[in-house]
Backbone as a chain_set.jsonl record, in Angstrom:
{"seq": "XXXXXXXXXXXXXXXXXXXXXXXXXXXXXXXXXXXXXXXXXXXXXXXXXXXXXXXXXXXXXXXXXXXXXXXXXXXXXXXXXXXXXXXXXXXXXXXXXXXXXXXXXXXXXXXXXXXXXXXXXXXXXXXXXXXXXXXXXXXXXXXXXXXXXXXXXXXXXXXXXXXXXXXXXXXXXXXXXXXXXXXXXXXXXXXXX", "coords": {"N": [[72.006, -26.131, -21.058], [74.445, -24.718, -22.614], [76.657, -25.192, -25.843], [77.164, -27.483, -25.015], [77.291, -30.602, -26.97], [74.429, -32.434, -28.072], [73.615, -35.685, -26.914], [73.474, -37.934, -28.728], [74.421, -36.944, -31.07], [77.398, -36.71, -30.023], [77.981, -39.544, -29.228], [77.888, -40.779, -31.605], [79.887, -39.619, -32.438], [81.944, -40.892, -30.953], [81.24, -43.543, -31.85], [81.891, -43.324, -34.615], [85.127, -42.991, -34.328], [85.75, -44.985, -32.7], [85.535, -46.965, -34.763], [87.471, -46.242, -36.247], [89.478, -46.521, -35.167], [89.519, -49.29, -34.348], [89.795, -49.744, -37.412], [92.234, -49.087, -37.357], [93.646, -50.663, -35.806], [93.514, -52.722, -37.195], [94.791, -53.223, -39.146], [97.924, -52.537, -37.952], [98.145, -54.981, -36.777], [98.387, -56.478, -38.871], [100.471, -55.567, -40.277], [102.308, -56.242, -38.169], [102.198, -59.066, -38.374], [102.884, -59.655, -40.917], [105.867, -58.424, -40.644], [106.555, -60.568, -38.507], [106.086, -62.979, -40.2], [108.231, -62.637, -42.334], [110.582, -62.512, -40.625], [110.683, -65.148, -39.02], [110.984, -66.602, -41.786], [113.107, -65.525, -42.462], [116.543, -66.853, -42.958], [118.445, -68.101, -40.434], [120.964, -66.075, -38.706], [124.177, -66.937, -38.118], [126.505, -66.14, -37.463], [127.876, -62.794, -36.405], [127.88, -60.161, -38.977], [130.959, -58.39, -40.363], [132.534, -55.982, -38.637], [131.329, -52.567, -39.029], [133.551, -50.846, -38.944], [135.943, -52.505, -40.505], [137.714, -52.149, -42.672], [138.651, -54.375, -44.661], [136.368, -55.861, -45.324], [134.803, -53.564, -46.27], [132.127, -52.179, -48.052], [131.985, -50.34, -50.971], [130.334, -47.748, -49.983], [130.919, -48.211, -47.317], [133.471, -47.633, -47.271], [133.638, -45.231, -48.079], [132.265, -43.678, -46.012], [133.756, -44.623, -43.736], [136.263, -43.555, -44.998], [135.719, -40.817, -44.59], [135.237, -40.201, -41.963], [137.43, -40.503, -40.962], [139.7, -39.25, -42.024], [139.048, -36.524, -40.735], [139.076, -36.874, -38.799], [142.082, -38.089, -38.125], [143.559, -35.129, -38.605], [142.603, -33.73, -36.338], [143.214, -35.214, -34.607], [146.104, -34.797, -34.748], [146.073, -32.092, -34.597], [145.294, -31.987, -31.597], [147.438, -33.431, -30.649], [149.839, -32.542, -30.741], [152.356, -33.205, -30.13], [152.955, -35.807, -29.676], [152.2, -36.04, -32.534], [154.136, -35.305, -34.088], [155.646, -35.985, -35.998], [153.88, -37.504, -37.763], [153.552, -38.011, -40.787], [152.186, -36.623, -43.899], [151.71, -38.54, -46.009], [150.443, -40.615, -44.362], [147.653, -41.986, -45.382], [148.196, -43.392, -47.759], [149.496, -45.692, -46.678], [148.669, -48.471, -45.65], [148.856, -50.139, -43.606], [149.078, -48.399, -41.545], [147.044, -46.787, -42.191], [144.434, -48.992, -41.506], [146.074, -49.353, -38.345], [145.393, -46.488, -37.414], [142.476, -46.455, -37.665], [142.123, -48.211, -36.078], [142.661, -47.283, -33.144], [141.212, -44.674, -33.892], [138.485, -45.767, -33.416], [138.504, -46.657, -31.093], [138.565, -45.139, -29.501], [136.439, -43.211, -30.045], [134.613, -45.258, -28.678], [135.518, -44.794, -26.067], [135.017, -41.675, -26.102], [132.26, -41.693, -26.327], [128.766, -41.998, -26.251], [127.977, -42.66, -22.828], [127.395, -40.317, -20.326], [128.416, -40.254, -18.292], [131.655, -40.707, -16.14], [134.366, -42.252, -17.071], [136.747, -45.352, -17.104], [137.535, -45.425, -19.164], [138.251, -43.761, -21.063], [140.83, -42.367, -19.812], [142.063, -45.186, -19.914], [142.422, -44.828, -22.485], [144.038, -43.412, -23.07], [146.505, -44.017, -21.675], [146.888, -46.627, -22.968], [145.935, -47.152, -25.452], [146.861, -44.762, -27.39], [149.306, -44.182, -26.774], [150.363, -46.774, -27.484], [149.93, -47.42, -30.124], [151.06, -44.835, -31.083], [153.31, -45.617, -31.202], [153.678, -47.794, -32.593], [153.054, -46.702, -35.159], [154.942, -44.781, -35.428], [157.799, -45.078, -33.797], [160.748, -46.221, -33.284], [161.025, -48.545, -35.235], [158.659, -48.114, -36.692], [155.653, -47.706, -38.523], [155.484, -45.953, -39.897], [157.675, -44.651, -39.778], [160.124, -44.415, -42.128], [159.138, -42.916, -43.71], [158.596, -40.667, -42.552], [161.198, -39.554, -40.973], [162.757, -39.49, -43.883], [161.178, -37.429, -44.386], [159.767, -37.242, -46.546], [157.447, -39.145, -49.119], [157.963, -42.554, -48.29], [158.026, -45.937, -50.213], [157.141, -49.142, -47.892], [159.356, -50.603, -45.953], [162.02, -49.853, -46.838], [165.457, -48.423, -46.333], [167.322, -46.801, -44.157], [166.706, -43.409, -45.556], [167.406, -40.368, -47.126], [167.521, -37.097, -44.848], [165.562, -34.446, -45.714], [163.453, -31.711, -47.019], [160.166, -32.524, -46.941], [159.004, -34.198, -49.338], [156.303, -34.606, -51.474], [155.128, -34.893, -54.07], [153.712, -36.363, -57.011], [152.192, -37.883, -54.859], [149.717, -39.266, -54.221], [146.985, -37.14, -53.291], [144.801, -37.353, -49.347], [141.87, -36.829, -50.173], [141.898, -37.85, -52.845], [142.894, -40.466, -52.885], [140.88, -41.708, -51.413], [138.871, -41.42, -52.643], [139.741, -43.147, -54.981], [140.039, -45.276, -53.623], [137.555, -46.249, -52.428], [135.927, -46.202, -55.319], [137.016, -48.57, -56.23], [135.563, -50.906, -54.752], [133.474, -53.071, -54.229], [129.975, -52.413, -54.715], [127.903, -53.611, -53.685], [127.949, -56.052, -50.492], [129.461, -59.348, -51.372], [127.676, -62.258, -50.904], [127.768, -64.241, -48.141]], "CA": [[73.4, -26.429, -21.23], [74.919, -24.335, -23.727], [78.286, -25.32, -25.776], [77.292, -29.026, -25.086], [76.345, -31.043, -28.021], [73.542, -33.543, -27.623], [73.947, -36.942, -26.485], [73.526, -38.719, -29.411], [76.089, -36.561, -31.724], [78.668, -36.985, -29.016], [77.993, -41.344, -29.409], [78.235, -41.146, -32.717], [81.628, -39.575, -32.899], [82.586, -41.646, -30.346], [81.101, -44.609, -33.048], [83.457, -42.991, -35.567], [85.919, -42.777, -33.685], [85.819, -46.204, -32.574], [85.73, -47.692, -36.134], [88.744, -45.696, -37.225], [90.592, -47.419, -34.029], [89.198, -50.693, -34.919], [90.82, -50.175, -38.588], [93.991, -49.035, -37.064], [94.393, -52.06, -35.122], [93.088, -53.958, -37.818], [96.315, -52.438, -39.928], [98.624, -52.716, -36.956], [97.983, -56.575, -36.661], [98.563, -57.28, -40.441], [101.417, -55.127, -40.471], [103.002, -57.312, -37.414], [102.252, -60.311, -38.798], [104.116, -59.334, -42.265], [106.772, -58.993, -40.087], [107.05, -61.73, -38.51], [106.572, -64.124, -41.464], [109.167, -62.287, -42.72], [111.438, -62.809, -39.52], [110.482, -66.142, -39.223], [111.328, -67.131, -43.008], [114.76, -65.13, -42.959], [117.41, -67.98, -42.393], [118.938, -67.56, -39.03], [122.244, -65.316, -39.121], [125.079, -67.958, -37.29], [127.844, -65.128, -36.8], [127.595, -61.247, -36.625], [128.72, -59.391, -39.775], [131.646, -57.551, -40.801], [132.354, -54.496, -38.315], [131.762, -50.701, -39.802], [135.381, -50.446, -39.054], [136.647, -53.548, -41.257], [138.575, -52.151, -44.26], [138.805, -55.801, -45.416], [134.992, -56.214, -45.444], [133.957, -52.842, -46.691], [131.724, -51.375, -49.368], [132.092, -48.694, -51.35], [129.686, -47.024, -49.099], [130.636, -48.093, -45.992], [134.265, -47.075, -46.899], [133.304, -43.496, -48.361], [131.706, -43.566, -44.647], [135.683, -44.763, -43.213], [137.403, -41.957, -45.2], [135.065, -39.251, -44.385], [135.648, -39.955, -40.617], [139.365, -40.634, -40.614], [140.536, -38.092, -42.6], [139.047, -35.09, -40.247], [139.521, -37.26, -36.988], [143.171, -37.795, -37.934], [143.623, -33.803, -38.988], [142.127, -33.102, -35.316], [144.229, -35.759, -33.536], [147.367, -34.305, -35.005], [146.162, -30.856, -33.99], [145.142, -31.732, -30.269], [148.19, -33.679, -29.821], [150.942, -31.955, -31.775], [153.877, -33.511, -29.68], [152.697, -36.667, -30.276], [152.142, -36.753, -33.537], [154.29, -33.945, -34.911], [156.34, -36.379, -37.004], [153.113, -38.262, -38.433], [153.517, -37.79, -42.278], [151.38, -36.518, -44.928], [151.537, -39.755, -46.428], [150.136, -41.54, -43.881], [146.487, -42.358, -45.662], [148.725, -44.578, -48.579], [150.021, -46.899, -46.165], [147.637, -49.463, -45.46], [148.933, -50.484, -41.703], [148.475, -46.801, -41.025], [145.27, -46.422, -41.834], [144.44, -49.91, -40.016], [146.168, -48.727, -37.113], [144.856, -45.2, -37.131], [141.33, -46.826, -37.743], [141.347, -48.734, -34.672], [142.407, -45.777, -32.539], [139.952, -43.7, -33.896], [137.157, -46.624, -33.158], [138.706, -47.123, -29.159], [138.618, -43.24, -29.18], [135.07, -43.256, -30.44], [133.977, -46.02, -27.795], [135.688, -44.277, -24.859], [134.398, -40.341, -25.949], [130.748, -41.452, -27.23], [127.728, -42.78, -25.649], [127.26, -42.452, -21.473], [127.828, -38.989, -20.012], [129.178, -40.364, -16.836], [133.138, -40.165, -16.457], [134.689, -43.611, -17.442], [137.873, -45.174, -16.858], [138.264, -46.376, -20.58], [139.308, -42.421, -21.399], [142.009, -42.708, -19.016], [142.803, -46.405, -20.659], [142.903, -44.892, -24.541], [145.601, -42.399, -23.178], [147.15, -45.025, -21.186], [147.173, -48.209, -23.431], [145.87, -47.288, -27.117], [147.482, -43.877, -28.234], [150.595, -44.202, -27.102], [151.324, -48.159, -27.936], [149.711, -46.811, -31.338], [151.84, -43.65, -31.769], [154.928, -46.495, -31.412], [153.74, -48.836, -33.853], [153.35, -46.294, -36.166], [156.142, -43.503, -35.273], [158.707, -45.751, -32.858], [162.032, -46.789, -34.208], [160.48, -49.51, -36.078], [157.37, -48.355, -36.884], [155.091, -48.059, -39.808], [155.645, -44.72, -40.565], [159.427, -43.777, -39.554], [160.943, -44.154, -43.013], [158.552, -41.627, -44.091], [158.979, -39.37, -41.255], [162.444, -39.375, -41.511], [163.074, -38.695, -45.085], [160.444, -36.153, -44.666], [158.954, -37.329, -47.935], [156.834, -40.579, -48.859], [159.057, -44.008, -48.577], [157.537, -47.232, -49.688], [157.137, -49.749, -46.759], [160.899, -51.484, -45.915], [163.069, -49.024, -46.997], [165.825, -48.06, -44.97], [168.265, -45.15, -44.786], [165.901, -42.198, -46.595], [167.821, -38.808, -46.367], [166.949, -36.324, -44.302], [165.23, -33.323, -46.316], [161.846, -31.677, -47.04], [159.112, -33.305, -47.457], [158.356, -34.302, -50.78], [154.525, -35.158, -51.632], [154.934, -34.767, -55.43], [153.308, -37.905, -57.12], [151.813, -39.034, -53.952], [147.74, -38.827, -53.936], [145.791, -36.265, -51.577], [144.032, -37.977, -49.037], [140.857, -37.117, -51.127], [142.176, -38.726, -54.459], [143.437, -41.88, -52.696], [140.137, -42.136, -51.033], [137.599, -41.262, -53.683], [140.194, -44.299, -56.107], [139.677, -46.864, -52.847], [136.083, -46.265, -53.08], [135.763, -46.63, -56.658], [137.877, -49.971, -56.679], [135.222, -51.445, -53.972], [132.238, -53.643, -54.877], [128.671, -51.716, -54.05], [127.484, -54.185, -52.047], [128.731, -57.22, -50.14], [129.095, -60.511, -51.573], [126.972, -62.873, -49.751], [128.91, -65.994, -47.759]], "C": [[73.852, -25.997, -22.619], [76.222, -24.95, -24.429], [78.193, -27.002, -25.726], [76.733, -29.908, -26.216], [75.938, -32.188, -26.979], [74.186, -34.473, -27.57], [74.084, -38.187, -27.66], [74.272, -38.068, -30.616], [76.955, -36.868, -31.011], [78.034, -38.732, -29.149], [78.169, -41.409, -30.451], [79.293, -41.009, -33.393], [82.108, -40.059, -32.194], [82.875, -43.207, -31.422], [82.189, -44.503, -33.796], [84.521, -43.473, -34.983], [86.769, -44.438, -33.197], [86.373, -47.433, -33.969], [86.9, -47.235, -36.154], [89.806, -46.156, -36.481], [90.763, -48.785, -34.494], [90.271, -50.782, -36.188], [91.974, -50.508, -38.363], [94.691, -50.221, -36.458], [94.489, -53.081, -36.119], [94.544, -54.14, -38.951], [97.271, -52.877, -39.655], [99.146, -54.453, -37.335], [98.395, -57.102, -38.04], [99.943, -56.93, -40.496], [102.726, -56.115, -39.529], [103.141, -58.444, -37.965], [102.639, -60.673, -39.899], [105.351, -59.872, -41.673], [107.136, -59.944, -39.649], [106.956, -62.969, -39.291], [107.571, -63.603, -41.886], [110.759, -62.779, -42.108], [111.535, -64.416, -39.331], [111.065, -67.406, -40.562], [112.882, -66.705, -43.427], [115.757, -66.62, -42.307], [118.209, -67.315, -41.516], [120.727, -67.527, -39.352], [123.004, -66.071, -37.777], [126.246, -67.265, -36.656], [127.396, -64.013, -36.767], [128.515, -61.243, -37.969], [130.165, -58.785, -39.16], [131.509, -56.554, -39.319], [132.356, -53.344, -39.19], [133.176, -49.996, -39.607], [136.307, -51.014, -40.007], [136.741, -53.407, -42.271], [138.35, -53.464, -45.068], [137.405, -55.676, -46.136], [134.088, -55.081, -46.59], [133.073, -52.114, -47.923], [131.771, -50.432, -49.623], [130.973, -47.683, -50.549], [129.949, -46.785, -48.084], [132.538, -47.778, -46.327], [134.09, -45.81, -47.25], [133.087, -43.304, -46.483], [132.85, -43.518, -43.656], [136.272, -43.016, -43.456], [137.271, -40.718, -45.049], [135.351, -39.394, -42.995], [136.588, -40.188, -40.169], [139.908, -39.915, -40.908], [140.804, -36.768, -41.677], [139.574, -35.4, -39.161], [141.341, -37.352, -36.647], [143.436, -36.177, -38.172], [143.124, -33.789, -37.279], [142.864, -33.74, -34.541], [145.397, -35.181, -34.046], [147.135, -32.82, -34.502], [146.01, -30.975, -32.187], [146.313, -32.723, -29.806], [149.64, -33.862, -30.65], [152.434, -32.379, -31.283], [153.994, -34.811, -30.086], [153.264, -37.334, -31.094], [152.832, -35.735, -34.341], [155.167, -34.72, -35.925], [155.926, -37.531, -38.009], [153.301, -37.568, -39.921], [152.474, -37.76, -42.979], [150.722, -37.394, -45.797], [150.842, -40.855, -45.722], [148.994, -43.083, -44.341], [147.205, -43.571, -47.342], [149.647, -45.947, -48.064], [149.109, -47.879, -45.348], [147.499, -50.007, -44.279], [148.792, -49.176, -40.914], [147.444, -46.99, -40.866], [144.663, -47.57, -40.868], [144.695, -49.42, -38.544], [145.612, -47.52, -36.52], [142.661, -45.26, -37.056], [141.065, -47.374, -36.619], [141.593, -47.633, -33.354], [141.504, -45.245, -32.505], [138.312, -44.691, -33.354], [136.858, -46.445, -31.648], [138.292, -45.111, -28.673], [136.978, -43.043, -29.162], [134.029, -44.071, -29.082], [134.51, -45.325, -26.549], [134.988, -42.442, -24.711], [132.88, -40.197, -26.289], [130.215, -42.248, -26.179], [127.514, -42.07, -24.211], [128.18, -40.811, -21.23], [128.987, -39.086, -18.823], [130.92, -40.475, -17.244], [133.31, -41.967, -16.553], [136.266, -43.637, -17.323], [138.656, -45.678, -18.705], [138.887, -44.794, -21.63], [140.416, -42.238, -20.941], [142.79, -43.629, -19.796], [143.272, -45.8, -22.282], [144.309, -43.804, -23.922], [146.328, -43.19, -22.415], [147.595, -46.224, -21.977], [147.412, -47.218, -25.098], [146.728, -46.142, -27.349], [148.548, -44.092, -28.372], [151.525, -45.529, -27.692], [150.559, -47.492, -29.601], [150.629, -45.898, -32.168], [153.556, -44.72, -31.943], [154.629, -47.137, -32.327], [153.754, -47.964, -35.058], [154.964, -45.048, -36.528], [157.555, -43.843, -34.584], [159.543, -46.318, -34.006], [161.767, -47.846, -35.377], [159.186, -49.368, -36.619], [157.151, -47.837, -38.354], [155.555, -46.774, -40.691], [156.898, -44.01, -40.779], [160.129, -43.457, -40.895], [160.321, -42.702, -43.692], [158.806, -40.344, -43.622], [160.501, -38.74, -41.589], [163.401, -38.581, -42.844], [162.17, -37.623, -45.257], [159.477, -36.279, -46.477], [158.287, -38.825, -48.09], [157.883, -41.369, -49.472], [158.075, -45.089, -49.269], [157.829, -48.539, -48.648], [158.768, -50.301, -46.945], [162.028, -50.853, -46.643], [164.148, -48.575, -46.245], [166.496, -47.041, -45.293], [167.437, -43.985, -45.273], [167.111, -40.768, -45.541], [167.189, -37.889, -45.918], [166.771, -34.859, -45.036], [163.672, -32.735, -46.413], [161.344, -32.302, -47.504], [158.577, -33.177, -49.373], [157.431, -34.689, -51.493], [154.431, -35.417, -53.254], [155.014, -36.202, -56.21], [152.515, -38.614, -56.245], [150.056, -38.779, -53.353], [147.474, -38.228, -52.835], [145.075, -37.952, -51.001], [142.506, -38.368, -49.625], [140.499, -37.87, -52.554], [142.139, -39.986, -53.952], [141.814, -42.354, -51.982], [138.989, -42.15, -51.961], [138.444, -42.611, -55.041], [139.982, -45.77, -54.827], [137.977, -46.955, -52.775], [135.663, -46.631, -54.646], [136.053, -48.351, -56.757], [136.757, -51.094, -55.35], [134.116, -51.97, -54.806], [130.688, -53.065, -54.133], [128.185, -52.194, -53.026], [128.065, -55.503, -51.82], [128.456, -58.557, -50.349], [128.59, -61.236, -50.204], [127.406, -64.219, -49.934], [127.963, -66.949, -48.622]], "O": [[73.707, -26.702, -23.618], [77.045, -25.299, -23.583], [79.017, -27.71, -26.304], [75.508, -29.856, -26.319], [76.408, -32.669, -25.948], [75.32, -34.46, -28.049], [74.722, -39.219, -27.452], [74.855, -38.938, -31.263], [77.616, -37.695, -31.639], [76.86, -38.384, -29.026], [78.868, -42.404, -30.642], [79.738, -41.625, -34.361], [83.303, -39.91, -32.447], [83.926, -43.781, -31.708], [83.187, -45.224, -33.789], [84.795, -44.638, -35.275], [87.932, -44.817, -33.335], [87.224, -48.321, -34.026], [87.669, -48.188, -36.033], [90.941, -46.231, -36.953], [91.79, -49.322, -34.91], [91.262, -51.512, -36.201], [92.664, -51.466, -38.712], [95.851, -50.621, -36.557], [95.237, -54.058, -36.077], [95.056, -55.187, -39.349], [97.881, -53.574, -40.466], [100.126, -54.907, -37.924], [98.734, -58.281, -38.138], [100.729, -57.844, -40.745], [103.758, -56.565, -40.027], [104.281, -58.896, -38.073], [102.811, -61.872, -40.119], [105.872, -60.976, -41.831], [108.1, -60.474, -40.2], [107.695, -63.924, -39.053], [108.345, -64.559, -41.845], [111.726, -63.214, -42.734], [112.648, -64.894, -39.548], [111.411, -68.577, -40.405], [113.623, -67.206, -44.273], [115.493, -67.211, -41.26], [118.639, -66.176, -41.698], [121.477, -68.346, -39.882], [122.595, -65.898, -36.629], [126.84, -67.623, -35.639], [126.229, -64.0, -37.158], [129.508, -61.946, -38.156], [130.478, -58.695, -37.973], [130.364, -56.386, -38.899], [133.258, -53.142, -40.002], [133.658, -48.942, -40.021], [137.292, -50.386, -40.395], [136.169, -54.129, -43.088], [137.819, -53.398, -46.176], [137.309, -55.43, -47.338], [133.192, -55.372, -47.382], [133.728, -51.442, -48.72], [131.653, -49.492, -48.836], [131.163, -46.523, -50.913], [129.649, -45.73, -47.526], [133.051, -47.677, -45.212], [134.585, -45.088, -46.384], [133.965, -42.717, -45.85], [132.969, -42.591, -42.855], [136.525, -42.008, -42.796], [138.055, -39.78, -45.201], [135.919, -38.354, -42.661], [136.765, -40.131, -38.952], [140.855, -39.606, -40.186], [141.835, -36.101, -41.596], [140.336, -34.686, -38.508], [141.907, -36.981, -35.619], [143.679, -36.01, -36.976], [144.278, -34.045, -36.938], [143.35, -33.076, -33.626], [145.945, -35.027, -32.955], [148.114, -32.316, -33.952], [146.569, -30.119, -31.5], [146.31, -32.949, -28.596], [150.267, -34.853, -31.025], [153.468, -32.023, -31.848], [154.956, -35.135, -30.783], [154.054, -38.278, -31.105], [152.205, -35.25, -35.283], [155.488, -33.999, -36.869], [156.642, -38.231, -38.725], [153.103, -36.353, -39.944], [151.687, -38.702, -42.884], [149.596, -37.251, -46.273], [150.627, -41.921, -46.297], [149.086, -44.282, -44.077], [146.471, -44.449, -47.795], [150.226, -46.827, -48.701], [149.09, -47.697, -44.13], [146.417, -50.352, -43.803], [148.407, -49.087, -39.748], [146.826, -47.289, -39.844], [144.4, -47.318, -39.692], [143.814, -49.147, -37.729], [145.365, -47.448, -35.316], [141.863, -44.444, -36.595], [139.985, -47.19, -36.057], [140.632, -47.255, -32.683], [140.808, -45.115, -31.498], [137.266, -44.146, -33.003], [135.801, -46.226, -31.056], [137.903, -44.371, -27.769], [136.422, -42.703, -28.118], [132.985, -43.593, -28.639], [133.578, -45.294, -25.745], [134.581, -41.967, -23.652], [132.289, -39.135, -26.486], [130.84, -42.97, -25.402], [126.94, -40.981, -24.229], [129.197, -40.375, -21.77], [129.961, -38.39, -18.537], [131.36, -40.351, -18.387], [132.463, -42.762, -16.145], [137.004, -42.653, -17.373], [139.747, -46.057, -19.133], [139.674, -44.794, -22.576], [141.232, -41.859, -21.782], [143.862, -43.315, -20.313], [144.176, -46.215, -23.008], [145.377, -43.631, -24.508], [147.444, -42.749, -22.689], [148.635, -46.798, -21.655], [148.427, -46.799, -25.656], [147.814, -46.648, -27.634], [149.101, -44.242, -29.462], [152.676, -45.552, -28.128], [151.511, -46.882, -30.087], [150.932, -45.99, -33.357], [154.553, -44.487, -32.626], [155.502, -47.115, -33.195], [154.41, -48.365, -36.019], [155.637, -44.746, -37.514], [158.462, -43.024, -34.731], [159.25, -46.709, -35.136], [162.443, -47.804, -36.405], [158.571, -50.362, -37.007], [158.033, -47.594, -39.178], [155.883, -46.722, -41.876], [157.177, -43.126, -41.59], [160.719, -42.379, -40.968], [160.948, -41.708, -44.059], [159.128, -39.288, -44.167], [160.809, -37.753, -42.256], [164.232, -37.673, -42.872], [162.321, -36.878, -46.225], [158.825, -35.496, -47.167], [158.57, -39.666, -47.237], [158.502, -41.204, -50.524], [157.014, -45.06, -48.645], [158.998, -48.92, -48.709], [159.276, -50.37, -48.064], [162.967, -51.564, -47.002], [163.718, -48.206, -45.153], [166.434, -46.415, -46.352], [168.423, -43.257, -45.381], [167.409, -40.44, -44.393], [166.131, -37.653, -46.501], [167.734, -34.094, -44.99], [162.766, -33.359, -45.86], [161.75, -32.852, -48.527], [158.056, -32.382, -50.155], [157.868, -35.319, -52.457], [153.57, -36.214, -53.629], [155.955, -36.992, -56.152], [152.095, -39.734, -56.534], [149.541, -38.26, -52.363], [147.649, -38.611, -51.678], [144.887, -39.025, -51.574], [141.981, -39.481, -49.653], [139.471, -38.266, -53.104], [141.356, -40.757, -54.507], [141.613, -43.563, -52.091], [138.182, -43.076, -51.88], [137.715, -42.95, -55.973], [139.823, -46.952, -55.133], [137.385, -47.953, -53.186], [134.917, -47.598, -54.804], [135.313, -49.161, -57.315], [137.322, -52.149, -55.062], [133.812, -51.472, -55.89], [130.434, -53.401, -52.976], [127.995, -51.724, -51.904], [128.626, -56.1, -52.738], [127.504, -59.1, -49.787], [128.861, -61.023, -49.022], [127.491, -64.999, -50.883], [128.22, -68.149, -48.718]]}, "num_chains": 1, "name": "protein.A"}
C-alpha cells in the first residue's frame, strides 16, 4: 500500500488533532461563560432606546449618520418626483419640522423599499397615505414650507405674505454647513437615564 501512511502516524495526528479540538472547546466554553456573566450582571434594559431616526435623541454620530442619508434621499425624492415636490425649497434642511417630517418619510420609505423581495402592500400604502399627507404638511396651503416656497427665498417659520421673486439663499447655510454645525453642537455620546 503505497501513498498510505502507517497506522500509527495517522493516530497520532488524529491525537493532535484531537487535543487542538479539546483546547478549542476548552476556549469556546470560557469565552461563553464571559459572556454570560457579563449578560447576566448587565442591569436589565426596561424600555427600548432612542430610534436611529430620533433627531431629539441623537449623537453626533448617529446624526452625521441622519444627514448623510437625508440629504441624498431628499435630492433623489425631488428628482423622481418632480411634480410633487417641484416647489420644495432649498431651505428646507433649516427648518426643523421639515427635516422631522422629511425624516419620517424617508424611514416609512426605507421600511416599505428595504428588506423582503416579495411585493408588499406597504409600497402602495407610502404612495397612498405617507407622501402625499407629507407633501401637504409640508407644501399645502398651510404647510411648513409654503412661506418659503412662495417667496421663493428662505422665510422664517410664521411669516405671512413673502413676495413673489427669485429665490434668495444668500446668508442661508448649505445643507453641508448646517449639518456639519448640528453635528458639532451634539454631545458624542448619550447621556445615560
Amino acid at each position: 500500500m503505497t501513498g498510505t501512511p502507517p497506522l500509527d502516524r495517522r493516530v497520532t495526528e488524529v491525537e493532535k488533532n484531537l487535543v487542538q479540538l479539546v483546547d478549542l472547546v476548552g476556549a469556546l466554553t470560557d469565552g461563553v461563560q464571559a459572556l454570560r456573566a457579563k449578560v447576566d450582571g448587565a442591569p436589565a434594559k426596561t424600555e427600548p432606546g432612542p430610534s436611529r431616526w430620533a433627531w431629539e435623541h441623537a449623537t453626533a454620530d448617529q446624526a452625521a449618520w441622519l444627514w448623510a442619508g437625508l440629504g441624498p434621499w431628499v435630492r433623489w425624492l425631488t428628482d423622481r418626483y418632480p411634480t410633487q415636490l417641484r416647489e420644495l425649497p432649498p431651505c428646507w434642511h433649516v427648518h426643523g419640522d421639515a427635516v422631522e417630517e422629511l425624516t419620517a418619510l424617508w424611514a416609512s420609505w426605507t421600511s416599505a423599499y428595504h428588506g423582503s423581495d416579495q411585493p408588499r402592500d406597504d409600497m402602495t400604502y407610502w404612495h397612498d397615505r405617507w407622501f402625499p399627507a407629507a407633501t401637504g404638511r409640508l407644501l399645502g396651503a398651510s404647510g411648513t414650507l409654503i412661506n418659503c416656497a412662495k417667496a421663493k427665498q428662505h422665510r422664517d417659520p410664521n411669516l405671512a405674505g413673502a413676495p413673489r421673486h427669485h429665490f434668495d439663499d444668500t446668508g442661508v447655510f448649505t445643507l453641508e454647513e448646517h449639518a456639519a454645525w448640528d453635528v458639532s453642537a451634539r454631545p458624542a455620546t448619550r447621556p445615560q437615564a
